[in-house]
TORKOL-4160 file (C-alpha; in steps of 0.2 Angstrom, whole numbers, padded with zeros to 4 digits, m for minus):
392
<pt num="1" X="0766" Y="0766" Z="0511"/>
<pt num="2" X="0783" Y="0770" Z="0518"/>
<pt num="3" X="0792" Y="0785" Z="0518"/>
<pt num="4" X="0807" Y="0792" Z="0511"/>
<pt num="5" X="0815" Y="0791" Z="0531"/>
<pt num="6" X="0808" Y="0773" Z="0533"/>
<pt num="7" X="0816" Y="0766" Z="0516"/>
<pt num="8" X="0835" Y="0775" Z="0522"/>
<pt num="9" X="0832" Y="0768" Z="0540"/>
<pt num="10" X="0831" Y="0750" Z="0532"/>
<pt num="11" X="0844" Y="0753" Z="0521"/>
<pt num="12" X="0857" Y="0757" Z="0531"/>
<pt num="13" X="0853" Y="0744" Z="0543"/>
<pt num="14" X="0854" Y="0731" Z="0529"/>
<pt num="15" X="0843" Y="0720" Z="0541"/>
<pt num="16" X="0839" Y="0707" Z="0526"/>
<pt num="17" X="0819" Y="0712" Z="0522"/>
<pt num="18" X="0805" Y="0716" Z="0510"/>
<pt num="19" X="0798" Y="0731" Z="0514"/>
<pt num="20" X="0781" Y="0735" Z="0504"/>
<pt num="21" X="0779" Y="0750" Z="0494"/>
<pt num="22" X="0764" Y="0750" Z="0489"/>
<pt num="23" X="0755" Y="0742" Z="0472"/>
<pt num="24" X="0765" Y="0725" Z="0471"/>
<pt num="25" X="0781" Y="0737" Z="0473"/>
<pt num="26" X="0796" Y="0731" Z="0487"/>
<pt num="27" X="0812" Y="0737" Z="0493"/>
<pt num="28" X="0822" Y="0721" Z="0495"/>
<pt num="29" X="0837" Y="0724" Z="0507"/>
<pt num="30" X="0851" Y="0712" Z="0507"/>
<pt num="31" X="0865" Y="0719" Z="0516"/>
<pt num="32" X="0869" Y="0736" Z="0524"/>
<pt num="33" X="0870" Y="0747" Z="0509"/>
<pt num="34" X="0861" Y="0738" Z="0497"/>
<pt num="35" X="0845" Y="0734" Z="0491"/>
<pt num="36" X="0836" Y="0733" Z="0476"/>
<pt num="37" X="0818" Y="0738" Z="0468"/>
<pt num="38" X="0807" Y="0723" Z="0464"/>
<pt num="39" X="0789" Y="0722" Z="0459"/>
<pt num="40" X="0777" Y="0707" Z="0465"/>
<pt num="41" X="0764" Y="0702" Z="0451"/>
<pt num="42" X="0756" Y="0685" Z="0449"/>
<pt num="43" X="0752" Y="0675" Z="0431"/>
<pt num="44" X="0741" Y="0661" Z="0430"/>
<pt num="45" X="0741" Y="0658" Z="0449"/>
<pt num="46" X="0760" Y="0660" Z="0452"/>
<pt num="47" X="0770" Y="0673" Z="0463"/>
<pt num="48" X="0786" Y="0681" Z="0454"/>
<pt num="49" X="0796" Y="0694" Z="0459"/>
<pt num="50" X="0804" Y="0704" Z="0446"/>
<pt num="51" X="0821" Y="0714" Z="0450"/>
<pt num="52" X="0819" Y="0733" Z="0442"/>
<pt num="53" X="0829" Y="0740" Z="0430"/>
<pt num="54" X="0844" Y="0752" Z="0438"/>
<pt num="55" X="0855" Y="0752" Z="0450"/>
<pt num="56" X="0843" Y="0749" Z="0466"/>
<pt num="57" X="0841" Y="0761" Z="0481"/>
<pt num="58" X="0846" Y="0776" Z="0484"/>
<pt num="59" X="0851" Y="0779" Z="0464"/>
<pt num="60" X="0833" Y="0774" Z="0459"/>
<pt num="61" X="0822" Y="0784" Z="0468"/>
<pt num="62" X="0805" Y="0780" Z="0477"/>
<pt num="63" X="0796" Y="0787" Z="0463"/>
<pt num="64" X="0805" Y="0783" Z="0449"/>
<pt num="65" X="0804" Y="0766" Z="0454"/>
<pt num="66" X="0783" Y="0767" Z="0455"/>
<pt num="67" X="0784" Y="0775" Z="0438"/>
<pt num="68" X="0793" Y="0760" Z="0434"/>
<pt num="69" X="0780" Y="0748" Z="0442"/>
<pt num="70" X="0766" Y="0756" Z="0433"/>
<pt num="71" X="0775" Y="0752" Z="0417"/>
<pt num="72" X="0775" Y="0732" Z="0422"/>
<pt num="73" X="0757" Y="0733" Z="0428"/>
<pt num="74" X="0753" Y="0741" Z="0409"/>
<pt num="75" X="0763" Y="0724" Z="0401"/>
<pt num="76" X="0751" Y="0714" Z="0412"/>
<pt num="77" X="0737" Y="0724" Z="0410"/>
<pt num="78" X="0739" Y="0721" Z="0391"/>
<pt num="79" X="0742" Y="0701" Z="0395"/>
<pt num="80" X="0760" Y="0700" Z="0394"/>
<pt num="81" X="0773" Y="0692" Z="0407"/>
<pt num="82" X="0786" Y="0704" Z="0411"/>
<pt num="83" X="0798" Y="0694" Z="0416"/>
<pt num="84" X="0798" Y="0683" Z="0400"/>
<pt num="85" X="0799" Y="0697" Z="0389"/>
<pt num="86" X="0816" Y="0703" Z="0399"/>
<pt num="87" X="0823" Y="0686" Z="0397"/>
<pt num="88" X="0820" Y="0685" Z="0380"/>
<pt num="89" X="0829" Y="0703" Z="0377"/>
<pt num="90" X="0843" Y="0698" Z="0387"/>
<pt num="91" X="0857" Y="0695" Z="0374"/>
<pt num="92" X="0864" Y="0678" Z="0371"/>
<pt num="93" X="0875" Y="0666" Z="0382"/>
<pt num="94" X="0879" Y="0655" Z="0369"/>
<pt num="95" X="0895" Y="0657" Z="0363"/>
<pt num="96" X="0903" Y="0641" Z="0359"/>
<pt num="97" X="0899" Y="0623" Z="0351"/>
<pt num="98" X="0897" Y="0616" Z="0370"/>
<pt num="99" X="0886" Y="0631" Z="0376"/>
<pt num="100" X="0875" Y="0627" Z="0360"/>
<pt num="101" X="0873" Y="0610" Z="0362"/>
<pt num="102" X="0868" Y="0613" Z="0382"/>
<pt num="103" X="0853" Y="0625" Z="0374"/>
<pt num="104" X="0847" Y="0615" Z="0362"/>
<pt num="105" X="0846" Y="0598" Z="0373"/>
<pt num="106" X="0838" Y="0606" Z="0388"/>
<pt num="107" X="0822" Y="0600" Z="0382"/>
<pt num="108" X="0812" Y="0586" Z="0393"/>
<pt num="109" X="0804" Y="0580" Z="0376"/>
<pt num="110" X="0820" Y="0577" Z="0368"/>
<pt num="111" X="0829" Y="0568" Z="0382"/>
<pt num="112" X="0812" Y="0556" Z="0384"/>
<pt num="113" X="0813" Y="0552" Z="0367"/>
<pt num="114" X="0828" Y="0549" Z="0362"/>
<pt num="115" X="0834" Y="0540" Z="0380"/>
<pt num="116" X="0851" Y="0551" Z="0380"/>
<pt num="117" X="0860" Y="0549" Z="0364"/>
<pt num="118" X="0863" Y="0562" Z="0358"/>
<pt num="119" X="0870" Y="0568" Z="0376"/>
<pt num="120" X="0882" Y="0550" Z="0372"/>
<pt num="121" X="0887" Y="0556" Z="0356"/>
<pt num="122" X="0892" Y="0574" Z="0361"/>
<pt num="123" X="0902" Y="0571" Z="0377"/>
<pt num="124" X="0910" Y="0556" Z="0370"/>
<pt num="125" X="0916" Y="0562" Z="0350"/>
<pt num="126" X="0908" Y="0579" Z="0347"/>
<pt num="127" X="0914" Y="0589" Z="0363"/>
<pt num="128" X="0930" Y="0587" Z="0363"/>
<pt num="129" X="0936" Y="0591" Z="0347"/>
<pt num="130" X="0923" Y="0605" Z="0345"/>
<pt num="131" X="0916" Y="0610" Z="0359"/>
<pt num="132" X="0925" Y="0625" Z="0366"/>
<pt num="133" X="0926" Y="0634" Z="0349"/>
<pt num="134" X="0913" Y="0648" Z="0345"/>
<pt num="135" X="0901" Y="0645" Z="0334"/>
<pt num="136" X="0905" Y="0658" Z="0321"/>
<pt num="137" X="0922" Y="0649" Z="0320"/>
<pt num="138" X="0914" Y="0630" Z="0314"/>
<pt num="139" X="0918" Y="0625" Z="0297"/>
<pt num="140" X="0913" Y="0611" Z="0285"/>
<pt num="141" X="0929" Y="0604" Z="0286"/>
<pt num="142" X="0929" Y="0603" Z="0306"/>
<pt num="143" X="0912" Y="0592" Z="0305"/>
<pt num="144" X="0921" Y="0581" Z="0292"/>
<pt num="145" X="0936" Y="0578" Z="0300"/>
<pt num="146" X="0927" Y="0576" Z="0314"/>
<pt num="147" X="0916" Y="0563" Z="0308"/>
<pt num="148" X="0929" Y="0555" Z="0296"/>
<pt num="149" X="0940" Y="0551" Z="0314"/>
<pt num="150" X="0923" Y="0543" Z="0319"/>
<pt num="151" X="0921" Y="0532" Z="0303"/>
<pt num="152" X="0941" Y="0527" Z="0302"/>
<pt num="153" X="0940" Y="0521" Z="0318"/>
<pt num="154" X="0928" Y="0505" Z="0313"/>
<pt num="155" X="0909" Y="0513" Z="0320"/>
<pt num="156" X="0901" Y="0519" Z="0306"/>
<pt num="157" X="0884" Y="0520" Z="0312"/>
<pt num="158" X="0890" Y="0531" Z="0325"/>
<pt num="159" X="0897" Y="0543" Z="0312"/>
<pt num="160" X="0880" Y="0543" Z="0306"/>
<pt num="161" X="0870" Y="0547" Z="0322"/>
<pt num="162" X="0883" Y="0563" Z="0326"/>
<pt num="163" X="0880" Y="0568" Z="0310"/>
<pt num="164" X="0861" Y="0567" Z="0311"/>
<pt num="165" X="0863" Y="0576" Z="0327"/>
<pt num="166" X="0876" Y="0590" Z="0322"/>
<pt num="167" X="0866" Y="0595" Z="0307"/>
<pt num="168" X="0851" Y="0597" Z="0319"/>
<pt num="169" X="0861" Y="0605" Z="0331"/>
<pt num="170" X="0867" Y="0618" Z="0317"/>
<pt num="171" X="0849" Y="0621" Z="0312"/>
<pt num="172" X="0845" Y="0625" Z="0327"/>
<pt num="173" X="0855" Y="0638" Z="0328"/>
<pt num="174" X="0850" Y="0645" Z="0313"/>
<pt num="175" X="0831" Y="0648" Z="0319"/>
<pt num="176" X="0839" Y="0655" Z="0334"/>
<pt num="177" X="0849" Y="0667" Z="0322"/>
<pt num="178" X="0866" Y="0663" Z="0327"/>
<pt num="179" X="0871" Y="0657" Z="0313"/>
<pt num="180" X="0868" Y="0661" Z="0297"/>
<pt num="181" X="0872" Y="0645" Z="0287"/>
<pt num="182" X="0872" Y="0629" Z="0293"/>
<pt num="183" X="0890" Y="0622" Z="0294"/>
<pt num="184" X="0885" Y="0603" Z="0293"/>
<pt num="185" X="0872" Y="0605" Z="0280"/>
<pt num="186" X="0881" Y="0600" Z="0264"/>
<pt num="187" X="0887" Y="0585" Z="0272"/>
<pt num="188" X="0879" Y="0567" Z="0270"/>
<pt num="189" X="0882" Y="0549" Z="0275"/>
<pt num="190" X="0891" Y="0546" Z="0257"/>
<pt num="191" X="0905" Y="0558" Z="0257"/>
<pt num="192" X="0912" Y="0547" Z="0272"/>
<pt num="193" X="0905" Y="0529" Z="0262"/>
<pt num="194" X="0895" Y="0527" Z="0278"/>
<pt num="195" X="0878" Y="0522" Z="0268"/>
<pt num="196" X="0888" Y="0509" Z="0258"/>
<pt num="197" X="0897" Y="0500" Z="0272"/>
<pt num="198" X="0890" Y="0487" Z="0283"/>
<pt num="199" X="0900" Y="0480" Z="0297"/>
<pt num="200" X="0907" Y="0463" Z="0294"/>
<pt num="201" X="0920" Y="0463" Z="0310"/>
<pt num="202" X="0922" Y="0444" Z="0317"/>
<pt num="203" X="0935" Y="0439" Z="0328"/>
<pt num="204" X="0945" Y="0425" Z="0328"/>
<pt num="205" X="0948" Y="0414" Z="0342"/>
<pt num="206" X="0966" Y="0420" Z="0342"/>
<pt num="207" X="0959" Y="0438" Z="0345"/>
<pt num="208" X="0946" Y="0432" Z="0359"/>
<pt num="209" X="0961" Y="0423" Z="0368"/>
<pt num="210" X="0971" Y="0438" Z="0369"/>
<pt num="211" X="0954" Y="0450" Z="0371"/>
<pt num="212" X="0950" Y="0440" Z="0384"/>
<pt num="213" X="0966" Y="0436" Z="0394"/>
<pt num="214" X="0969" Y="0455" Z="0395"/>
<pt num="215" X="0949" Y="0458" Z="0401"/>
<pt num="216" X="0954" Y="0443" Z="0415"/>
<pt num="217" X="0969" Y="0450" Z="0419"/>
<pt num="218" X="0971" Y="0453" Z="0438"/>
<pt num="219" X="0984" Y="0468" Z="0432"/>
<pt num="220" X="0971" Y="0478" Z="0422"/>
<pt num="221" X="0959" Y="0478" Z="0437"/>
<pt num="222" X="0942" Y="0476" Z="0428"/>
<pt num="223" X="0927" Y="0474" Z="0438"/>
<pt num="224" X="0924" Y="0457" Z="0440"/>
<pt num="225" X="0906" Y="0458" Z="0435"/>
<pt num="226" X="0910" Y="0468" Z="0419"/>
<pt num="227" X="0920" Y="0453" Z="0415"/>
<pt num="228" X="0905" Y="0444" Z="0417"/>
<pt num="229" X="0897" Y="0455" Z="0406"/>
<pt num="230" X="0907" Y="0451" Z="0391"/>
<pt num="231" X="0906" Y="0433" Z="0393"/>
<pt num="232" X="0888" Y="0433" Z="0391"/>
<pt num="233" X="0890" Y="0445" Z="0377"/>
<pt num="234" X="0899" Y="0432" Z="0368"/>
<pt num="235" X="0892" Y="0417" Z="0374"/>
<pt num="236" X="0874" Y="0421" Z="0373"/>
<pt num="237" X="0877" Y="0432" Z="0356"/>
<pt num="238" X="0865" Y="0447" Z="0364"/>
<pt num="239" X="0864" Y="0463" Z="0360"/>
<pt num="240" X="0873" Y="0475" Z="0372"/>
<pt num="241" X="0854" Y="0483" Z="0377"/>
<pt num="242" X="0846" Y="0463" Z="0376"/>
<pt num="243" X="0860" Y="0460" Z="0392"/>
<pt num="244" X="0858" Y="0479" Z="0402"/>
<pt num="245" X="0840" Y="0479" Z="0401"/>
<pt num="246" X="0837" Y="0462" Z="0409"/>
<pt num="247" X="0829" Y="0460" Z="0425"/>
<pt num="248" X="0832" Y="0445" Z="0437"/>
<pt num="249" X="0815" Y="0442" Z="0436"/>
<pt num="250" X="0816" Y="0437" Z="0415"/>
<pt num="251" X="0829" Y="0421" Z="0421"/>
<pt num="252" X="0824" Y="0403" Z="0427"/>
<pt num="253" X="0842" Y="0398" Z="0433"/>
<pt num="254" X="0833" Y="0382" Z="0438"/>
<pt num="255" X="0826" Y="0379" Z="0419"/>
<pt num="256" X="0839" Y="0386" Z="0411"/>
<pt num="257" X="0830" Y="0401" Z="0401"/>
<pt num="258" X="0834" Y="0419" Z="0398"/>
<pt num="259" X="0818" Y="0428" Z="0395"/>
<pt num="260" X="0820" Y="0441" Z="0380"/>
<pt num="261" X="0805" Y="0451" Z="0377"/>
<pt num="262" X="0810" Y="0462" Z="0360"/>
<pt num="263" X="0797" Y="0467" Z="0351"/>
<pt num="264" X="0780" Y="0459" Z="0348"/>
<pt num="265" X="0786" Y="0439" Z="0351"/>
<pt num="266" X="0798" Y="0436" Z="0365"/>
<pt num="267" X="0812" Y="0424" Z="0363"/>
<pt num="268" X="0816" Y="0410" Z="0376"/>
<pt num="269" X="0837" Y="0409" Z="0378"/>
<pt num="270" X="0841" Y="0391" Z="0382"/>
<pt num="271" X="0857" Y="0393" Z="0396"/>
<pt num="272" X="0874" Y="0380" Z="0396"/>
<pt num="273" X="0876" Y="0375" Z="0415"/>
<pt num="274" X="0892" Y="0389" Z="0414"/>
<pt num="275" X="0882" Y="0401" Z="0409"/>
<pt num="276" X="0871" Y="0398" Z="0425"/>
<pt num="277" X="0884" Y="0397" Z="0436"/>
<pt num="278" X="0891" Y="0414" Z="0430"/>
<pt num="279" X="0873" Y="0422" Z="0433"/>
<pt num="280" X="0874" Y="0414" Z="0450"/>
<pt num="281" X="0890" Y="0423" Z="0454"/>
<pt num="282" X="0883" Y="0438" Z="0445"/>
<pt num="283" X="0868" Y="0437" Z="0456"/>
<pt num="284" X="0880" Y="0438" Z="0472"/>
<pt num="285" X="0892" Y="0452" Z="0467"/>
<pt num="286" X="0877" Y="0465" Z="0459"/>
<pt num="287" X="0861" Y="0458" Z="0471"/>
<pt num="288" X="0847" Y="0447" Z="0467"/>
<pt num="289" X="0833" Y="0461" Z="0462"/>
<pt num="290" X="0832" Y="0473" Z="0448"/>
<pt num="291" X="0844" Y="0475" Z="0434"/>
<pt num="292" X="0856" Y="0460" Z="0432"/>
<pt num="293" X="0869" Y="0477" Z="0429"/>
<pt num="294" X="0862" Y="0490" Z="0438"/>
<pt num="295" X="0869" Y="0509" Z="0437"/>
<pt num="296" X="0886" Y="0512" Z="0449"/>
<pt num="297" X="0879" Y="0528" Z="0451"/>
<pt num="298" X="0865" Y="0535" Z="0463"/>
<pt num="299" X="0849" Y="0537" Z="0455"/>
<pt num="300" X="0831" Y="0538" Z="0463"/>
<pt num="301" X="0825" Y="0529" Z="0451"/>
<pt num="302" X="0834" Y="0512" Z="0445"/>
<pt num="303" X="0842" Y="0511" Z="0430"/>
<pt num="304" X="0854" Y="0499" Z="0422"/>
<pt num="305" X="0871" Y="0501" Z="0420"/>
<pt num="306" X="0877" Y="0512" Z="0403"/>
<pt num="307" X="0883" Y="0504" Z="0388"/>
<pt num="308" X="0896" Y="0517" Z="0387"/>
<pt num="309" X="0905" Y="0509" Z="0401"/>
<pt num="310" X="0907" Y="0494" Z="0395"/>
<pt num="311" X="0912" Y="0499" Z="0377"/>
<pt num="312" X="0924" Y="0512" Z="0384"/>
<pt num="313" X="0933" Y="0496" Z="0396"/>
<pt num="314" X="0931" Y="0487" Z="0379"/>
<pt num="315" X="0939" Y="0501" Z="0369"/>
<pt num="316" X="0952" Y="0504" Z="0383"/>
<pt num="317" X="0961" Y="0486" Z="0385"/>
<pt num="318" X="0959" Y="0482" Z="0366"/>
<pt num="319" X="0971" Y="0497" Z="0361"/>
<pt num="320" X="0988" Y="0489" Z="0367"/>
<pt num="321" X="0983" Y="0474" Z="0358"/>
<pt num="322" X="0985" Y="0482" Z="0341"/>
<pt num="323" X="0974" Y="0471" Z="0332"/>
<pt num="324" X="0973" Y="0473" Z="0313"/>
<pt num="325" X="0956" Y="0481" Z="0312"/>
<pt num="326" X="0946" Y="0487" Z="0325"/>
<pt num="327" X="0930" Y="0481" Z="0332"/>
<pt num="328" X="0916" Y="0487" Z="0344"/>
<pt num="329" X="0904" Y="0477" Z="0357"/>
<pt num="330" X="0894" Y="0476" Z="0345"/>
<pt num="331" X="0902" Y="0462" Z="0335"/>
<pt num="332" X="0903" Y="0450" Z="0348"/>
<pt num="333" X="0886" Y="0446" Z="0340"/>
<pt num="334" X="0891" Y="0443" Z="0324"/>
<pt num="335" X="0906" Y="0435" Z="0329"/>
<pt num="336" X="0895" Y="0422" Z="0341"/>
<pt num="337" X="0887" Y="0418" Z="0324"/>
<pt num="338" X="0899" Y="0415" Z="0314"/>
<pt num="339" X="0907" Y="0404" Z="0327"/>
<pt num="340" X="0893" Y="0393" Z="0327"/>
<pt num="341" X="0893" Y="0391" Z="0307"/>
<pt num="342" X="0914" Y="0388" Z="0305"/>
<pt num="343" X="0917" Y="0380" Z="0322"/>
<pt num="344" X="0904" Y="0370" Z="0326"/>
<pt num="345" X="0897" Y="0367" Z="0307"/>
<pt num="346" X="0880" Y="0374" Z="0312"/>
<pt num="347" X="0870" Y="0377" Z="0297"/>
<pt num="348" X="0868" Y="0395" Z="0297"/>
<pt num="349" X="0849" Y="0394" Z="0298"/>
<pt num="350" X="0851" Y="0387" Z="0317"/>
<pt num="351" X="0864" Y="0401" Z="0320"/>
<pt num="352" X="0851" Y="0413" Z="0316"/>
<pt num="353" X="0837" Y="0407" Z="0327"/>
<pt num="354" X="0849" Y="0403" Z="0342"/>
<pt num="355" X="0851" Y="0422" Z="0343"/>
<pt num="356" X="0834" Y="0426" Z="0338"/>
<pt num="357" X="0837" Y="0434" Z="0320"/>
<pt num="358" X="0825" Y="0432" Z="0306"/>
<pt num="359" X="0832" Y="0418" Z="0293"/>
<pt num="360" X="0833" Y="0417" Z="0274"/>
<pt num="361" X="0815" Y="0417" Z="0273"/>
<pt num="362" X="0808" Y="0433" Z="0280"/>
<pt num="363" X="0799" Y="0422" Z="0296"/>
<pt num="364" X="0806" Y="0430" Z="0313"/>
<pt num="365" X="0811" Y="0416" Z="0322"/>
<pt num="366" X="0805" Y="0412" Z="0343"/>
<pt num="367" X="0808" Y="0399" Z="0354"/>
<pt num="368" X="0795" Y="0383" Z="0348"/>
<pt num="369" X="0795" Y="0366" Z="0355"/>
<pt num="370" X="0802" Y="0359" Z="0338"/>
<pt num="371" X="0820" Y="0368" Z="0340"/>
<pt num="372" X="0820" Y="0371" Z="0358"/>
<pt num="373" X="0830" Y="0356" Z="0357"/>
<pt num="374" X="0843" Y="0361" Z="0341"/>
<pt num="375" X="0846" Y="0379" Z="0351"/>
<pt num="376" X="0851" Y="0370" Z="0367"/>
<pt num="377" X="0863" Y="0361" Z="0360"/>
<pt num="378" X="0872" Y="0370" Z="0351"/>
<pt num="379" X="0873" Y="0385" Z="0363"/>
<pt num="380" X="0880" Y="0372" Z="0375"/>
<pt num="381" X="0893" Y="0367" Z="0363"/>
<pt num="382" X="0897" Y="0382" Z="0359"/>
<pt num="383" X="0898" Y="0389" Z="0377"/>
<pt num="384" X="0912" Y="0373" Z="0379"/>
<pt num="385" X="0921" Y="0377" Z="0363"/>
<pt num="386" X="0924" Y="0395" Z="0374"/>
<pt num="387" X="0927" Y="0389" Z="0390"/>
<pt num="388" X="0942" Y="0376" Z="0383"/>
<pt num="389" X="0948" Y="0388" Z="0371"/>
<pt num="390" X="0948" Y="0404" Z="0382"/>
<pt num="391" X="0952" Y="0396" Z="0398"/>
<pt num="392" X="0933" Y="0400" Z="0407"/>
């Protein structure tokens, strides 16, 4: 064990050390004219050092700090982790909305589970209008005019999902006592008619021309393969994750399929000769392996690019445009659909199984050799009715 001379030596050298003590306890110098108590201990075959209490050396003594270590030796005697216990003493960080929300999803489980929606849903129309106010300081009304802005602005299933996910986060911090009422509790879908509405957005071939000529527009600067993006949206009539999730190895550009494996049966896409050339530019611009659209950024493992990009672009060049009613990615589906049935005179039946939807009957509906040949052609009419109209 050092003594008294030894610990004042180091001290005021400030040479950065450990010196031992004696019984897991360490002087720990940093600098000249300072260091600090800590006591070595091991837990389930891990090494921790814990800072002690107090101002360090020379205000905390030699002995007072080994009366000290004895009293951490008792917790782990008695099969406690010291350090644990001091963390969950410590008083609380959270403070505001935005602090809350950054406890609550730092959980592994819930951002495997839930591939990063509610992280989505806060950053893009929680946080900021709520997330640098205090917790003590969130009413009822701020979640509803929060989530009334959501549902006016033509998503309603996204007022839903950042309802969901403030009435947890709320909860949450109620167990955590921070709260004592939950301020979103009272709320449902209902009070803003979300439960009662069902999107019925279409767009008109007047909208897509001036959608798509300000997409195209060399002026607005939009990548070119996000432009390629939106195309296929329309053309194809896919769902937003159906297109980011691909993988080259799902296409036969040869053939003329798309691969779509949703669910339990897979559905063949049968591709118009445009559609194939679009993927062979697309194929040059993003490379020839992995995601059709992988992630711009940097990522050890690979993953496609976000959704929230392209409905923020989307979102972004619609707004000058001041269309009557607003829509979202999303409705490039439906409006692929309903194009089929007004402009083309497809019976809706084949609309439905061109995109892989069930029909009338119940039956989901996969690619089958009797309306392999029904689909092709009219995606490939469809795909020229876009082309000549839109300028492609």
């Amino acid at each position: 064990m050092l003594s008294e001379q030894e610990l004042e030596l180091a001290y005021l050298l400030g040479k950065p050390c450990r010196k031992h003590c004696g019984n897991g306890l360490y002087l720990r110098v940093t600098n000249p004219g300072k260091a600090t108590w800590e006591v070595r201990y091991s837990l389930q075959g891990k090494r921790h050092f814990m800072t002690l209490d107090g101002d360090g050396y020379p205000a905390v003594s030699l002995a007072d700090a080994q009366l000290k270590t004895a009293v951490v030796k008792l917790q782990m005697a008695k099969g406690g982790d010291p350090l644990a216990e001091r963390q969950q003493q410590k008083p609380s960080k959270i403070v505001s909305v935005n602090d809350l929300f950054l406890t609550w999803y730092d959980d592994e489980q819930l951002q495997r589970t839930t591939q990063n929606k509610p992280y989505r849903i806060f950053v893009h129309e929680i946080k900021p209008l709520l997330g640098r106010v205090p917790l003590a300081e969130v009413t009822q009304q701020d979640i509803a005019l929060l989530i009334g802005n959501i549902q006016r602005s033509g998503r309603p299933s996204v007022a839903n999902e950042a309802l969901r996910y403030l009435k947890q986060l709320f909860r949450f911090a109620c167990a955590q006592k921070l709260l004592p009422l939950n301020p979103a509790a009272g709320l449902t879908p209902a009070d803003f008619d979300i439960a009662s509405q069902r999107r019925e957005r279409v767009l008109s071939l007047d909208e897509l021309q001036q959608l798509f000529g300000a997409l195209e527009h060399p002026a607005n600067g939009i990548d070119r393969s996000y432009q390629l993006a939106f195309r296929l949206l329309l053309t194809l009539g896919l769902r937003k994750k159906q297109l980011l999730d691909t993988r080259w190895q799902q296409l036969d550009l040869q053939q003329g399929w798309w691969q779509l494996n949703d669910g339990e049966k897979p559905l063949s896409v049968p591709l118009a000769p445009v559609v194939i050339d679009w993927l062979t530019e697309l194929k040059q611009l993003n490379g020839a392996t992995g995601y059709l659209f992988p992630s711009r950024h940097r990522s050890k493992v690979a993953k496609p690019l976000s959704a929230d990009t392209l409905s923020r672009l989307l979102k972004q060049t619609a707004q000058p445009l001041n269309f009557s009613e607003p829509f979202v990615l999303d409705d490039f589906r439906r409006t692929t659909k309903q194009l089929l049935v007004d402009q083309l005179g497809v019976s809706m039946e084949l609309a439905q199984r061109c995109l892989g939807q069930k029909t009338a009957s119940g039956g989901v509906v996969v690619a089958a050799e009797q309306d392999v040949a029904q689909r092709r052609q009219a995606l490939n009419d469809y795909a020229a009715l876009l082309v000549n109209t839109l300028g492609w």
